[in-house]
BAVOBA-683677 format. One line per field, with one value per residue (C-alpha): residue number from 1; x, y, z. Coordinates in Angstrom, 3 decimals. Each point is the difference from the previous one (the first is absolute). Layout:
<filos>
seq: (NUM_...)
u: (X_...)
v: (Y_...)
w: (Z_...)
</filos>
This chain:
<filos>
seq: (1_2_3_4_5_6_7_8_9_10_11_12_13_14_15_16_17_18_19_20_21_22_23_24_25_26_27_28_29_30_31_32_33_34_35_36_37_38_39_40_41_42_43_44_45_46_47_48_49_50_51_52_53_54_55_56_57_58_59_60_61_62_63_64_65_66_67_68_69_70_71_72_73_74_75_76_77_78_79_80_81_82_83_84_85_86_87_88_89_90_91_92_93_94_95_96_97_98_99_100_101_102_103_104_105_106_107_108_109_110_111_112_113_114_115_116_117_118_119_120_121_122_123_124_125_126_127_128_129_130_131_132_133_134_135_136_137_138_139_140_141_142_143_144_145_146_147_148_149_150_151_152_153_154_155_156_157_158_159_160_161_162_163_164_165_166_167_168_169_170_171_172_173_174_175_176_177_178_179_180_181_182_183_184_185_186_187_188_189_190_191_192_193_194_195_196_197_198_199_200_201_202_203_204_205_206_207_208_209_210_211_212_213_214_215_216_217_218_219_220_221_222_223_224_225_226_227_228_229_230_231_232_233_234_235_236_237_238_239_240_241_242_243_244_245_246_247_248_249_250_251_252_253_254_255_256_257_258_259_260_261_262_263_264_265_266_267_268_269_270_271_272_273_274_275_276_277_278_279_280_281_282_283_284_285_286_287_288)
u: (-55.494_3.263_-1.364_-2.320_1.669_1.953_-2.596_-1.389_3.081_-0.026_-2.517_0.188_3.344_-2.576_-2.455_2.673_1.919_-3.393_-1.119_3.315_-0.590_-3.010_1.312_2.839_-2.349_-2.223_4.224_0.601_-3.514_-1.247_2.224_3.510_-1.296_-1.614_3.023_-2.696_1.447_-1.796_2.561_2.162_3.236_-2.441_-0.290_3.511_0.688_-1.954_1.272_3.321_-0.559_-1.340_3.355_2.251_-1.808_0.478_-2.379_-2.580_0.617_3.845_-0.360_-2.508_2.294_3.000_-2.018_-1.470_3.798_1.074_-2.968_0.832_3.312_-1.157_-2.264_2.358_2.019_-2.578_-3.177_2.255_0.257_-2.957_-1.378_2.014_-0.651_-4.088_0.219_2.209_-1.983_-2.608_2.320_2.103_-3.237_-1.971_2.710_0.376_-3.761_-0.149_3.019_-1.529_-3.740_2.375_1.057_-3.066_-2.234_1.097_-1.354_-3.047_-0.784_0.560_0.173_-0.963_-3.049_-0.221_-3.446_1.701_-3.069_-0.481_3.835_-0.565_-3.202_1.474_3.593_-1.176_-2.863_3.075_2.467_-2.123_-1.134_3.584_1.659_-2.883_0.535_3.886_-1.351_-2.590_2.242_3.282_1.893_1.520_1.390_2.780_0.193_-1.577_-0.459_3.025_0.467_-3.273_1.398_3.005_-2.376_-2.144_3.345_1.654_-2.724_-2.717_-2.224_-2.829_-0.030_-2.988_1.771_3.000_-2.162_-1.224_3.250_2.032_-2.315_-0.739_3.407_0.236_-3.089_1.553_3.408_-1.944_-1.323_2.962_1.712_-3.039_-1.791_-3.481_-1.875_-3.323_2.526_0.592_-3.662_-0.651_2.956_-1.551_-3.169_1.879_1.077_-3.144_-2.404_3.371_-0.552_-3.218_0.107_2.970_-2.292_-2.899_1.896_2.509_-3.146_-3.192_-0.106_0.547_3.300_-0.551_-0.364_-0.347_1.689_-0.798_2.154_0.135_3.238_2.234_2.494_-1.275_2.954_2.639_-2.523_-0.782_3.679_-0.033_-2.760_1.383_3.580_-0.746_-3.105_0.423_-3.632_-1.459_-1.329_-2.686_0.162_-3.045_-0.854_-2.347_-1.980_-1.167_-3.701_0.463_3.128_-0.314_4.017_1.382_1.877_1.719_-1.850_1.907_-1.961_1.677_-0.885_1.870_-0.389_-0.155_3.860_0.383_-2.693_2.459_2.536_-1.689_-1.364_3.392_1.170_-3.141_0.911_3.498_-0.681_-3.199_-1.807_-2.910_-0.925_-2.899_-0.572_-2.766_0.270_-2.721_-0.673_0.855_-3.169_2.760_3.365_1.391_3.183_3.750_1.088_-3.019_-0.639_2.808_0.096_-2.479)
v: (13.013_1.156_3.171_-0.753_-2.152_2.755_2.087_-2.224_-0.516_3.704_0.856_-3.224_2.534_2.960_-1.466_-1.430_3.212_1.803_-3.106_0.826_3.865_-0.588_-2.384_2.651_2.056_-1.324_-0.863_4.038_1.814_-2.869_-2.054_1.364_3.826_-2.358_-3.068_-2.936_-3.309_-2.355_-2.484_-0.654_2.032_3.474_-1.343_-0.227_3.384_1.635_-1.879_1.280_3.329_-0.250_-1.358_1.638_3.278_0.297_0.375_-3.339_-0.035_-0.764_-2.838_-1.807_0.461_-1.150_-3.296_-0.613_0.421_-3.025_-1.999_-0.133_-0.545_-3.183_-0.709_0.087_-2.563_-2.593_0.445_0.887_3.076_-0.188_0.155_3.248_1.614_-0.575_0.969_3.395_2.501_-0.249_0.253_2.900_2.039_-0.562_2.089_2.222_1.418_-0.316_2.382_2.327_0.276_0.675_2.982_1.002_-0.611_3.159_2.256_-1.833_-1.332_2.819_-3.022_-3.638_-2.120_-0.845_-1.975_-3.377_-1.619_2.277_-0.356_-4.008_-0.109_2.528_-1.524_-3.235_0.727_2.193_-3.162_-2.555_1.604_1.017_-3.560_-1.825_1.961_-0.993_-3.798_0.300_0.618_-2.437_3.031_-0.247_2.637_-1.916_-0.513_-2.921_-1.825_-1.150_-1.586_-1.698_-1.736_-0.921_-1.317_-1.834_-1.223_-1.426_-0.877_-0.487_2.794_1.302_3.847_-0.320_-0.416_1.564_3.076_0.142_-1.634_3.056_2.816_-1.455_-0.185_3.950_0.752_-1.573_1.915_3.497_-0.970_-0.308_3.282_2.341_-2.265_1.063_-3.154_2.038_0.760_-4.073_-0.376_3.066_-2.022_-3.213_1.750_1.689_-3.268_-1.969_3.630_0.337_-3.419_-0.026_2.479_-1.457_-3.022_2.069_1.651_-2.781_-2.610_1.462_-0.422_-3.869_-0.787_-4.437_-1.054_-3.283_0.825_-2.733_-0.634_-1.729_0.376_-2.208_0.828_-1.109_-1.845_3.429_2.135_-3.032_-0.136_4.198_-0.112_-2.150_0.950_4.119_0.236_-2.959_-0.882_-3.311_-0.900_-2.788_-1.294_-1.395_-1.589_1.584_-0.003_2.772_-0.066_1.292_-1.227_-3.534_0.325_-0.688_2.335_0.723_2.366_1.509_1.054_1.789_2.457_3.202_3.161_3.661_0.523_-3.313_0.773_2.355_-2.440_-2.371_1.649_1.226_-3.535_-0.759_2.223_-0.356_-4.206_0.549_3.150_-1.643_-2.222_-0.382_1.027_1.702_0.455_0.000_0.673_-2.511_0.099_-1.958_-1.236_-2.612_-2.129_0.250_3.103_1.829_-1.251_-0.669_-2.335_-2.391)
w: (-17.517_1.254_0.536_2.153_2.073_0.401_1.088_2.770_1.429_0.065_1.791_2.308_1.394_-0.505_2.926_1.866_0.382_0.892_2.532_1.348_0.473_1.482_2.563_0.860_0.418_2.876_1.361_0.293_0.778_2.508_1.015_0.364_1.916_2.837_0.415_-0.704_-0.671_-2.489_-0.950_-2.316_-1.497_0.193_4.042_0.600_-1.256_2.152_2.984_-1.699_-0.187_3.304_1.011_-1.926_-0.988_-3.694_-2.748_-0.512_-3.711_1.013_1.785_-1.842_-3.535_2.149_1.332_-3.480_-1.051_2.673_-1.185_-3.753_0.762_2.088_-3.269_-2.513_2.114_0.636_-2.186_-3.052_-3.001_-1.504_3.385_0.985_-3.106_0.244_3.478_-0.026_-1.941_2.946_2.224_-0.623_-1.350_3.523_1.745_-2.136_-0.168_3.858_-0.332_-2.444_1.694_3.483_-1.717_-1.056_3.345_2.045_-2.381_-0.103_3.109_2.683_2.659_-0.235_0.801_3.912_0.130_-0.912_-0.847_-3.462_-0.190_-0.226_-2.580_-2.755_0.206_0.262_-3.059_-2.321_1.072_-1.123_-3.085_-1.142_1.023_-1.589_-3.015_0.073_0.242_-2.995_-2.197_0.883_2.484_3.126_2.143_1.217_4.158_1.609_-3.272_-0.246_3.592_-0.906_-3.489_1.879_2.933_-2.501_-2.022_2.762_2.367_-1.708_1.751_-2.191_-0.927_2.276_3.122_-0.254_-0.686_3.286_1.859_-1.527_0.717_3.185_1.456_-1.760_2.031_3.434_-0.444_-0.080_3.019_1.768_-1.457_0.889_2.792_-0.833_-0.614_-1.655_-3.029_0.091_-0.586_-2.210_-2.127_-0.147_-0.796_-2.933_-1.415_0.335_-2.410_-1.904_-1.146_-0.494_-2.475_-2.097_0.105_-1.326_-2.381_-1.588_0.478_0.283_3.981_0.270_1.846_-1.467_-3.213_-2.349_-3.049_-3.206_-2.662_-3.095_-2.302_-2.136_2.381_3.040_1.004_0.319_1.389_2.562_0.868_0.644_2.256_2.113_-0.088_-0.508_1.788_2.514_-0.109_-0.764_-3.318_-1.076_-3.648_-1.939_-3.445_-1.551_-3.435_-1.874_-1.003_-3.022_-1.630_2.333_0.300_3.422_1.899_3.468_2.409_3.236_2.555_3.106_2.958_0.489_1.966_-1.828_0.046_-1.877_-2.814_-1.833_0.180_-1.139_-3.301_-0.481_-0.474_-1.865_-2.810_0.142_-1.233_-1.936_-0.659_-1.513_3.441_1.124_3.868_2.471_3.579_2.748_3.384_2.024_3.050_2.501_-0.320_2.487_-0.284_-0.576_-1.050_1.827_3.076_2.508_3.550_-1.040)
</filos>
């Protein structure tokens, strides 16, 4: 049994590490040759390099750097050391596929549009890869847990808030507005795909559970996750005993999460997700 606990956790690091190359890899052939900004920490280092005219991979490993540091201090160690394998790796492929694109590529992509479906398509399938199996590579997640620690904003949100403010900064470093809206295009396919690839295409979902430890997991959702959470008795039709089911709504970033903390309280729960048609209400709809 040991063993092959072992063994998952294995290659859980085994598809991280290759969502991770494959991510870096859409960063050096597509992205980095033609200075497009998409947001987050891979954003701001080529506004960086840009700036400062040093290699991508160095400013993104020196940002990543700055934002564990601000993790360790206010989302805690286990935290930082979840977060920093991700982080350091991401860098470091960029880095190695720089080396390798001049010989290659004997000059990069200029028609923009290809440039945005292929990265956008090898980003989303590498970062939803990452997500499947419990990674992270670091950057803007951890200004979102602080975001959704502090303030309250869901994952959701602050998604969009960071990448958007990203987005709006390359615009006023290369002043070319198309790349502003080749960027947001990025984001919106990019996530698509992660969507498609962590949750079969369906960015909502209403995820039912029954466990004899409704109560913890309950108390993670909404403290972890910061979603809302609906509890109900219930009786099993076989065994006629009653039980507690917890029904809540979450978006494809959450779903990992969520059957993270699942197993970590009771492996042998009961849940099942399913598309949610429309989802309206605190948490999901804003202004109203």
């Amino acid at each position: 049994m040991r063993l092959k606990f072992n063994r998952t956790k294995l290659l859980e690091w085994v598809y991280i590490t290759i969502g991770v190359m494959i991510a870096s890899f859409s960063v050096s052939f597509f992205l980095d040759p033609i200075d497009l900004v998409i947001g987050g920490v891979t954003g701001l280092g080529v506004i960086f390099k840009a700036l400062l005219h040093q290699d991508i991979s160095l400013y993104m490993f020196i940002i990543n750097m700055i934002l564990l540091g601000v993790g360790l201090i206010f989302l805690g160690k286990s935290f930082f050391l979840k977060t920093a394998y991700g982080s350091i790796i991401f860098p470091v492929f960029v880095k190695i596929f720089n080396v390798i694109y001049p010989y290659v590529m004997s000059e990069p992509l200029t028609d923009k549009i290809i440039v945005v479906l292929f990265s956008s398509l090898l980003m989303g399938i590498g970062l939803g890869i990452v997500i499947k199996y419990g990674g992270t590579t670091g950057g803007s997640e951890i200004p979102q847990n602080i975001l959704l620690k502090f303030f309250h904003i869901p994952y959701s949100v602050s998604l969009y808030l960071i990448d958007g403010i990203v987005v709006l900064i390359g615009y006023f470093v290369f002043k070319d507005i198309l790349d502003v809206l080749y960027g947001l295009i990025y984001i919106y396919l990019s996530g698509l795909v992660i969507d498609r690839v962590v949750f079969s295409g369906f960015n909502k979902r209403a995820v039912y559970i029954i466990s004899s430890e409704c109560d913890k997991i309950k108390e993670r959702i909404l403290i972890d996750l910061g979603r809302g959470v609906t509890q109900i008795k219930v009786v099993g039709g076989f065994s006629n005993t009653e039980r507690n089911k917890l029904v809540c709504v979450l978006s494809s970033f959450e779903f990992y999460k969520l059957k993270k903390i699942i197993e970590e309280y009771d492996p042998h729960a009961f849940f099942y997700a399913v598309r949610a048609e429309e989802v309206s209400g605190e948490g999901f709809t804003y202004g109203k």
